[in-house]
N, C-alpha and C positions, 0 to 999 in steps of 0.2 A: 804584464800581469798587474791586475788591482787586488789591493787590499783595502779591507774596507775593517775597521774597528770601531764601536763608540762610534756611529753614525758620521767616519772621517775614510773620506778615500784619500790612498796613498797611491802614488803612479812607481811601486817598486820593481825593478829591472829584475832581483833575482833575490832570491832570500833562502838560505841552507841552515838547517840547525841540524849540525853536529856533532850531539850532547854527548855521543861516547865519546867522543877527541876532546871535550868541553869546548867547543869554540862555537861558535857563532858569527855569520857572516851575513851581511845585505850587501847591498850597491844600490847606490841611489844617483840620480841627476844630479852633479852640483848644481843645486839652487837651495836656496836657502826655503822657499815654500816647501822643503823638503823636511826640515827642522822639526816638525812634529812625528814625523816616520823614524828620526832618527831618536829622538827620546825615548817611543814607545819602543822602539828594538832595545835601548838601551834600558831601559823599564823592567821589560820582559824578560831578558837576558839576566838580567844581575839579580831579579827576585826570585826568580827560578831555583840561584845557589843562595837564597836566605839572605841576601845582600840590601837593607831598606834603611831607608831615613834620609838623614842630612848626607851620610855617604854616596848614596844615588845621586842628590842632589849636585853638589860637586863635581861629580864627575860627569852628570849632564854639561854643566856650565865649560867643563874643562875641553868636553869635545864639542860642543856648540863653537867656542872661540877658533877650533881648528878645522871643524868644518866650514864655518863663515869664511875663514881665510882663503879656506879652497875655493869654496864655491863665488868668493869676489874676487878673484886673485889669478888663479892656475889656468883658468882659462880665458883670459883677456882677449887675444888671439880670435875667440870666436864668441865675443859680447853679444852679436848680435842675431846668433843660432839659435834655431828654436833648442837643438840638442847641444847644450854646450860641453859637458864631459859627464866624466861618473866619478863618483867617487867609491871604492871599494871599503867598507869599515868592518873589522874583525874585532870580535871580544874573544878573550881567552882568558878561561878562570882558572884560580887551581886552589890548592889548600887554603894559601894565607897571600894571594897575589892576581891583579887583573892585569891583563896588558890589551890594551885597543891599539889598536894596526888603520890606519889610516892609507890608503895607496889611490893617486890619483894619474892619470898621464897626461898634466898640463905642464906649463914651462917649470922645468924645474929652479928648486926655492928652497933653501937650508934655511928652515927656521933656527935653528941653534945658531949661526952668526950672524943673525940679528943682534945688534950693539942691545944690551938692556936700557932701559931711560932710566937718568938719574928721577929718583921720585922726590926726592930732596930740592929739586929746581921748580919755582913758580910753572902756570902753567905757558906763561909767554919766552919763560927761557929755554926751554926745553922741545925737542922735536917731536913732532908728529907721528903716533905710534908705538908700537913695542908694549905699550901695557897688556893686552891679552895677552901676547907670548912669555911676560913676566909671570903674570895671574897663575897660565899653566903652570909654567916652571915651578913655582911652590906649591903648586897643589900636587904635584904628583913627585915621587919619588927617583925617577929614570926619563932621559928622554933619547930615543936616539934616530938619527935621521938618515938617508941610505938615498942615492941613486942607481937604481938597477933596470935594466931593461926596458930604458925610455919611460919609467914611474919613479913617482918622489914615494918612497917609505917610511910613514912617520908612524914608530912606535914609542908610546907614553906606558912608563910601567907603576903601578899603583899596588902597596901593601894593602890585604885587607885589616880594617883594626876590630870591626865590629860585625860578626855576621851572626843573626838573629836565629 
């Protein structure tokens, strides 16, 4: 299926809005030319329940850093596929809390034991990495990571502070 918004096609696999259960799901290709399909879901999504500003913002940035990861990362394995994998992303909102649900079925990867990078160490003493997954970690409130059924499970849970 094409989605086409603002004169932008999207090559989205599936897209469900199931605004009585408040969640919201797509699946997209991991590829990062995917990256504007997933702000606008995540755009859509979160203004829908009054959710704008620098808040949105944020939590673009926070799932950008975890989609990127997927889509360079989980599927290594088949670099050179036209269809390299999907990525499944879930919003689920409720009174005073988001949580986005991340599931993809590439090699599985526990971002939570990722060592943190000392930030305190110049940049030549210190290894290659881990600052996105710091970034998250403070921007949002919960993070929990899950192997099940041959998929990585990454849910990020976020208080709302400010809804309009």
């Amino acid at each position: 299926m094409i989605a086409q918004k603002k004169g932008i096609c999207y090559d989205v696999k599936k897209f469900i809005d199931l605004r009585a259960d408040m969640k919201n799901k797509i699946i997209l290709s991991a590829d990062t030319t995917n990256l504007d399909a997933l702000y606008q879901f995540i755009k859509d999504t979160l203004e829908k329940d009054f959710i704008k500003g620098v808040q949105i913002n944020v939590l673009e940035m926070v799932c950008e850093e975890i989609f990127t990861n997927i889509a360079n990362y989980a599927y290594q394995d088949r670099a050179n596929d036209k269809n390299k994998g999907d990525v499944e992303i879930e919003i689920e909102t409720s009174t005073n809390q988001i949580i986005f649900t991340f599931k993809d079925k590439g090699t599985p990867f526990d971002p939570l034991s990722v060592k943190e990078p000392d930030i305190n160490m110049t940049l030549d003493e210190r290894d290659y990495g881990g600052l996105g997954l710091l970034m998250v970690k403070k921007s949002v409130d919960k993070i929990e990571y899950n192997y099940q059924n041959d998929e990585n499970i990454f849910k990020l849970f976020k208080t709302i502070t400010n809804v309009i």
